[in-house]
N, C-alpha and C positions, 0 to 999 in steps of 0.2 A: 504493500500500500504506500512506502515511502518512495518508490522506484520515483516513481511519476514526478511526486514534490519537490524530489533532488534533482530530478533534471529541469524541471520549470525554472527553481532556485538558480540554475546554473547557467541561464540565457541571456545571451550580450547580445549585442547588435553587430552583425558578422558583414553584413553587407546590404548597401542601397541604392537601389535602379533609379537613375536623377531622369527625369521626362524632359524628354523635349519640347513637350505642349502640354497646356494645362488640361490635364482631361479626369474626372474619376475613377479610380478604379472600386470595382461593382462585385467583383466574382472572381473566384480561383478556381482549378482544378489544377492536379497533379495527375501525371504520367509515369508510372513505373521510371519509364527511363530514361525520365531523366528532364522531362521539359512541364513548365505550370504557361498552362492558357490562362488570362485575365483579358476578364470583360471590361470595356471601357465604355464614358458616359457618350464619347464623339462616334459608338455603333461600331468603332472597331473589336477586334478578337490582338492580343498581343500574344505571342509566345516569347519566352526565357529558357535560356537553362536555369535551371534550380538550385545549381553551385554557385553558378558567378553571376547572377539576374540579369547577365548581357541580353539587351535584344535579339534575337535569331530570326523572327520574322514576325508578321501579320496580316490579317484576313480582313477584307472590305466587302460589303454583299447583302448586311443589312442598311434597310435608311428607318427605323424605329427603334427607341431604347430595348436595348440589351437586357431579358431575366433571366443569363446563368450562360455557362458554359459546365460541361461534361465530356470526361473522355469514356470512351466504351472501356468494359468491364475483360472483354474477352481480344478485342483488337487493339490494342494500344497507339495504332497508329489513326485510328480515327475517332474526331471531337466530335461534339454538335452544340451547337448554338441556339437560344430562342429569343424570340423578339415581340414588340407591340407593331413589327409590320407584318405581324399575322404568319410568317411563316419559323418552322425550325428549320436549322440548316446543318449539314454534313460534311468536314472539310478532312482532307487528307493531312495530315502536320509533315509527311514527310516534303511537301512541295507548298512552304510556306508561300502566301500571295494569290495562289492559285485560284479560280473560281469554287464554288461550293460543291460536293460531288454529287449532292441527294440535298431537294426541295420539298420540303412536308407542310402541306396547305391544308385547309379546310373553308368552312365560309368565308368569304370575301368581308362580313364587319366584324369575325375574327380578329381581337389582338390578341396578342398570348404577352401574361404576365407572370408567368413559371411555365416549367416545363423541365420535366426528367425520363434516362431511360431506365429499364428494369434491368435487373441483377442478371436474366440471360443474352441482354443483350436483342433481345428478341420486341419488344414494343417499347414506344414512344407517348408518353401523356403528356399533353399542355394543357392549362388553366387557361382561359379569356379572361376581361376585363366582361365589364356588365355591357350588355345588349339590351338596349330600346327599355332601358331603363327597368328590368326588369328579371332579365336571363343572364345566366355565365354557364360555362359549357368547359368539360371536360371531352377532350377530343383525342383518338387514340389510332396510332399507326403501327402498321405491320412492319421493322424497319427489314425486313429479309426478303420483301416486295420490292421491283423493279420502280423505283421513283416514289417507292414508300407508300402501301394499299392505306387508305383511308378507312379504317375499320366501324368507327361510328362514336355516336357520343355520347355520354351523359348528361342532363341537363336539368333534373328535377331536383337535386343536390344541395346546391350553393345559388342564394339570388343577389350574389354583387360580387366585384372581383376576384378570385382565384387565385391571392397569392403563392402561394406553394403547393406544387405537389411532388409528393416524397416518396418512390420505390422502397421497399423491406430491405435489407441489405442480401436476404438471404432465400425469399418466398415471392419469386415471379410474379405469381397475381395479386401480391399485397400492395394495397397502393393506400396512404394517408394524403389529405387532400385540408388545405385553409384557406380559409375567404374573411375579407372585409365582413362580411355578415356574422363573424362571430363564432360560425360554426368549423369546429375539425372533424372529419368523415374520416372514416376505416372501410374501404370496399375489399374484400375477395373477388376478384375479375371472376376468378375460373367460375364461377355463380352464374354468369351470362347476363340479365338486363339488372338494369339499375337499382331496382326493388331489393332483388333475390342477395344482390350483388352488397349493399351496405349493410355491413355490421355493426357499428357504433359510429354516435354523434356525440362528440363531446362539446361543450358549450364554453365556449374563456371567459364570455360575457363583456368583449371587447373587438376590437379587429386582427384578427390572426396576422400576424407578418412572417414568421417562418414554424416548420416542425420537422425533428427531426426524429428517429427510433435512435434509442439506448434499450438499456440493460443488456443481461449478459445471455439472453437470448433474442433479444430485440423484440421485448414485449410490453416496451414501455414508449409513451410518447410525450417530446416536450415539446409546448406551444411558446411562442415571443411572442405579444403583440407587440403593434404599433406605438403605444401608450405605455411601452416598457415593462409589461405585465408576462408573468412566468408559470407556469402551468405544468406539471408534474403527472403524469396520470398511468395507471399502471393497467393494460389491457389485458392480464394475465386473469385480474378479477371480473370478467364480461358476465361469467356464466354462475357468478356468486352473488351472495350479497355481500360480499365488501364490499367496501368505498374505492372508487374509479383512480381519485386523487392523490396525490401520495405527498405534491408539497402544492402551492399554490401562493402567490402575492399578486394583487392589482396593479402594483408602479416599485419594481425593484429600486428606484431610484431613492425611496425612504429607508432600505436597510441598512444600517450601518456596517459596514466593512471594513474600517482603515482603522487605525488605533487613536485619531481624531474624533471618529464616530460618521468621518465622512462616509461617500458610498460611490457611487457610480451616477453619470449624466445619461447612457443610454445603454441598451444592450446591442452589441455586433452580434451576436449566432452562437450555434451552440454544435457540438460533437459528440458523438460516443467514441470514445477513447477504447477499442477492444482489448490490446493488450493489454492496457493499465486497469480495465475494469471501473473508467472511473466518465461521468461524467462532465465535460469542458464547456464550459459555460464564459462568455469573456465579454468586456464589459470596458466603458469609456469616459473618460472626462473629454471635454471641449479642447483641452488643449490637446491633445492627441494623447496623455498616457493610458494605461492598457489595465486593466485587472482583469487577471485570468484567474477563473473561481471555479470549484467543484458544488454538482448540486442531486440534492441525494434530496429523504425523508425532512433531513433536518433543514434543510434550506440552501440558501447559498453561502460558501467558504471563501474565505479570499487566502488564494495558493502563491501567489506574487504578482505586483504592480510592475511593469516596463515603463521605462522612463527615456526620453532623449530619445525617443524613435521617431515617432508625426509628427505633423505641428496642427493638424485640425483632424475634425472626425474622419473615423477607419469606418471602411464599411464593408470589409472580408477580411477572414483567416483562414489557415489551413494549418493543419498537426501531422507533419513529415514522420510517421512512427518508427519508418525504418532511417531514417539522415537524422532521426532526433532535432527534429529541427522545426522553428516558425514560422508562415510566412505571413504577413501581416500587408495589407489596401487599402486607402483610404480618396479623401477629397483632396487631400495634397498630391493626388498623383505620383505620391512613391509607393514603390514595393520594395518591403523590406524583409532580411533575412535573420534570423535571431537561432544562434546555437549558443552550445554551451559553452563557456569559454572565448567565444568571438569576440574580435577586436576588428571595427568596422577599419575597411581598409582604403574607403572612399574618402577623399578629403571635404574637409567645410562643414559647418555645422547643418540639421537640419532645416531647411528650408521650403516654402510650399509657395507652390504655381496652380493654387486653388483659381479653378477657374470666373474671372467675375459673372461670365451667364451661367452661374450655377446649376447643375441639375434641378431640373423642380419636377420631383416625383408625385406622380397623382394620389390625390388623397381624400377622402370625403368623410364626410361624420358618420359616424357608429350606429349604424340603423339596428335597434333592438327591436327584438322580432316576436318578442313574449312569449316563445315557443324554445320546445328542446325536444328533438325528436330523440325517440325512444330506443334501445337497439334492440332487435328481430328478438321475439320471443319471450318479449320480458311481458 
C-alpha cells in the first residue's frame, strides 16, 4: 500500500514541451510504445515521445472541438479521435500528418461530446450534445466494418448532453455512460435494445463531467461533476440491499486537505491505478499546483501536492505504470513530464501562452428532473 505513496512522494518535474502557439491541451493517451497523443483546443491531434515530449508529429481533419483521443487496445498503431463536428476519426500514428484512415458518422445534427472504444477493440460509442432541445443519442459502430457499419443508437437514456462514455476495462458490452442531466447509466450491450440493455441509473444530483470504473474488479464507479462534486458508488451491490454509494461530496472544493485546512479549486479526473490497487483522484489550484489524492470509503486523501509545474489550470493526466511516471495538460499549453527523481532539463522558468480566445466550453444549468430511474428488477 506504501508502493504507490513512495513513488508519488518521489516526483520532480523531469521534463517540458514549451508550445509554439497558444493552444489547450484537452486529453492524453498513451501508446505502449512509446508515443502520448494530446488533444488540442485549435482541433488539432499532437503526438510526442513520452521520454523526451519532443514533437514527432500531428493530425488536422477535425474543424469542431476535440472530446478525447484513444489509442486501440489491440493495434497500437492506431488512435481515434472524436469531435463536436459530428464525426470520430481513425488515424494511423505511424504516418504522422497523414489524412484520417476511417470516418465514423451518424446524423448530420450529431455533435459528439465523448466518445470511446471497447476493451476488444471491436465497437465505437459517442455521446451527442442535446438535439432540438430535447434528445442526446448514444451512437454505436462496428469498427471491423469497411468505413465503420453504423450499428444504431440509443436514445431514451440521457435528455441533455452526453459527457462521457466509458468502456469496462475488461467486459466488451459494459458501457457507463454521463450526461448534463444528472444521470450515470450502466448498459450490458450484449442485452440488445435499450430497455433490456440498462442496468443501473445512478443519480449525482448534478451534471456529470466524467466517470471512470475502479476497484479491483472494476465494479465500482466514480462520477466528477461539473460543480466539483465526487460520487463513489459500488455496483457490486445492484442485486442487494446495500447502499449503491460508498463515499459521496457535493463540491470537493470544501474539504480540507493541506495542513492549512486548505483544499483544492477544481477537480482534473480521476484513474484506477490497477497495480497499486488504489484509486487516483487529482485535483487543482488556479495557479497550476497539483494535488494528487487517493479516494476510497473514507473520502478523499491528499498523497502529494506538485508545485513549479503550470502556471494556470491543467485539464489532463495520465499515470505511466510501467515508466513510473506523470504526465500532466493544461490551459498553459504545456505538457509536462514528472518522474521520480527528475530534474527538469528545459531551461527558464514556467511560463504560459494561455490563449486570450480562451476555450469557452459549452455549459448550461442543471436541469433537475425529479426522477431516478430505477434499475431492472428492483
Amino acid at each position: 500500500m506504501e508502493g504507490l505513496e513512495e513513488k508519488l512522494k518521489g516526483l520532480s518535474l523531469a521534463r517540458r514541451s514549451l508550445p509554439e502557439e497558444p493552444t489547450y491541451l484537452l486529453d492524453v493517451a498513451l501508446q505502449p510504445a512509446g508515443l502520448l497523443a494530446v488533444s488540442c483546443s485549435n482541433f488539432t491531434i499532437h503526438l510526442h515521445n513520452k521520454d523526451t515530449l519532443s514533437l514527432v508529429g500531428q493530425y488536422q481533419g477535425h474543424s469542431g472541438p476535440l472530446c478525447g483521443v484513444v489509442f486501440s487496445h489491440t493495434s497500437p498503431d492506431s488512435l481515434y479521435s472524436g469531435s463536436a463536428d459530428g464525426t470520430v476519426r481513425g488515424w494511423d500514428v505511424r504516418r504522422p500528418g497523414s489524412e484520417a484512415v476511417q470516418v465514423f458518422k451518424s446524423g448530420p445534427s450529431h455533435n459528439y461530446c465523448s466518445f470511446d472504444l471497447n476493451c476488444s477493440d471491436t465497437l465505437l460509442c459517442a455521446g451527442t450534445e442535446q438535439v432540438n432541445d430535447e434528445d442526446s443519442f448514444l451512437v454505436f459502430w462496428d469498427v471491423r466494418k469497411p468505413g465503420g457499419k453504423l450499428l444504431g443508437v440509443y436514445s431514451e437514456s440521457h435528455s441533455d448532453d452526453i459527457t462521457q462514455v466509458c468502456f469496462h476495462p475488461r467486459e466488451k458490452d459494459r458501457l457507463a455512460s454521463g450526461s448534463t442531466d444528472g444521470l450515470v447509466n450502466v448498459f450490458d450491450l450484449s442485452r440488445g435494445g435499450e430497455d433490456e440493455a440498462l442496468l443501473a441509473t445512478c443519480n449525482s444530483d448534478s451534471s456529470a463531467g466524467s466517470v471512470c470504473w475502479s476497484g479491483a474488479e472494476f465494479t465500482q464507479l466514480l462520477c466528477l461533476s461539473h460543480d466539483e462534486g465526487l460520487h463513489l458508488w459500488d455496483l457490486g451491490q445492484l442485486d442487494t440491499d446495500e447502499p449503491l454509494t460508498i463515499f459521496s461530496t457535493s463540491d470537493a472544493r470544501g474539504l480540507p486537505l493541506l495542513a492549512d485546512g486548505g483544499g483544492v479549486d477544481y477537480l482534473v479526473g480521476c484513474r484506477w491505478l490497477q497495480e497499486a490497487q488504489r484509486l487516483l483522484v487529482v485535483g487543482g489550484k488556479n495557479s497550476g499546483d497539483l494535488h494528487l489524492m487517493e479516494c476510497d470509503h473514507a473520502g478523499l486523501r491528499l498523497l502529494r501536492t506538485l508545485e513549479g509545474g503550470h502556471s494556470s489550470t491543467v485539464r489532463c493526466f495520465l499515470w505511466d505504470a510501467a515508466g513510473e511516471a506523470l504526465f500532466t495538460g493544461g490551459e498553459d499549453a504545456q505538457l509536462l513530464l514528472w518522474k521520480p527523481g527528475g530534474e527538469e532539463l528545459t531551461l527558464g522558468k514556467r511560463t504560459s501562452k494561455k490563449s486570450e480566445s480562451a476555450l469557452r466550453l459549452k455549459s448550461r444549468p442543471h436541469k433537475k428532473h425529479g426522477y431516478q430511474r430505477e434499475k431492472k428488477g428492483a
